[in-house]
C-alpha positions in Angstrom: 92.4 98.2 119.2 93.1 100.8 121.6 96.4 102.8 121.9 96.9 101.2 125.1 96.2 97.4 123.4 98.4 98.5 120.4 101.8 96.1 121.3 105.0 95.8 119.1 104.5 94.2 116.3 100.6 95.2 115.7 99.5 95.6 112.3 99.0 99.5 111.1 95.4 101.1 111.0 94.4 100.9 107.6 91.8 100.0 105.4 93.7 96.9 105.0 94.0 96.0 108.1 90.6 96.1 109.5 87.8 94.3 111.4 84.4 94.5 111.0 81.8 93.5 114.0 77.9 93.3 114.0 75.7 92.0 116.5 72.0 91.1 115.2 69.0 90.1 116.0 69.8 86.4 114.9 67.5 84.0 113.4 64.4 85.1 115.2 64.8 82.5 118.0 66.2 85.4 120.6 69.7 84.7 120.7 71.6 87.0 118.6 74.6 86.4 116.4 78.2 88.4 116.6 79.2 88.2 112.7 83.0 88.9 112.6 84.9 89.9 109.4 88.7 89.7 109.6 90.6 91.1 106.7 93.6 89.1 105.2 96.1 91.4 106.4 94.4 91.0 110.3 94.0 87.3 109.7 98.0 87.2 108.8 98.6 89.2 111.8 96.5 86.8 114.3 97.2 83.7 113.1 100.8 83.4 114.5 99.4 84.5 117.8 99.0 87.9 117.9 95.8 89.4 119.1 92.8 91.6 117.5 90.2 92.4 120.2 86.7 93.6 120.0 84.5 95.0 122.8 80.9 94.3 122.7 79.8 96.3 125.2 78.6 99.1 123.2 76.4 96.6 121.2 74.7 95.7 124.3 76.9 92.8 125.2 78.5 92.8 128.3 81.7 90.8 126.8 85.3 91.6 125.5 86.1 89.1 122.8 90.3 88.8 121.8 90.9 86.4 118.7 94.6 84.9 118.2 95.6 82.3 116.2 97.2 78.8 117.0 99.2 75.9 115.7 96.4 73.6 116.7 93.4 72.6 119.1 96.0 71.5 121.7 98.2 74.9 121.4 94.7 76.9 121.5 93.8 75.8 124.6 97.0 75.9 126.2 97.1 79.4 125.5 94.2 80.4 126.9 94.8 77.9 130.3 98.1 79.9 130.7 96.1 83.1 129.9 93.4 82.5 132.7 95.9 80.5 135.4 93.7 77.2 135.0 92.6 73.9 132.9 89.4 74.8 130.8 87.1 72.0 130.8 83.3 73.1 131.2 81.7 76.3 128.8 84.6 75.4 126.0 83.3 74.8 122.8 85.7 74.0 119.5 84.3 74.0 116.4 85.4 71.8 113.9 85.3 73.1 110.3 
């Protein structure tokens, strides 16, 4: 997170509150994986929708990624149709754990 992307209520910069990204070379089938681990204290944060972003450009990826969290499926993608100005329908995938 950027100063500029740093909003009230962000958590700190600590060790604590950290992110870690990888992009790799995947399974050897040429598409690669982005492995993302979110500490506790950033998972508390994001979960009642706050934001954590990450950009993948300098990994070769020309792609900004921003995590919140959600009440639900429904409140998910209502966020991000009021976040983009339009109903999401095709190229939105949710995955069911």
């Amino acid at each position: 997170m950027t100063p500029d992307e740093h909003k009230k209520g962000a958590v700190e910069l600590d060790e604590s509150a950290c992110s870690v990204l990888a992009v790799t070379e995947g399974n050897g089938d040429g598409v690669p994986f982005i492995l993302v681990g979110i500490s506790r204290r950033v998972w508390e944060h994001i979960r009642d929708g706050n934001t954590n972003h990450f950009d993948l450009r300098g990994f070769g990826v020309n792609a900004k990624v921003v995590f919140f969290g959600a009440a639900d499926e429904a409140d998910a993608k209502r966020t991000i149709e009021a976040a983009i100005g339009e109903p999401i329908d095709v190229g939105v995938s949710t995955v069911r754990h």
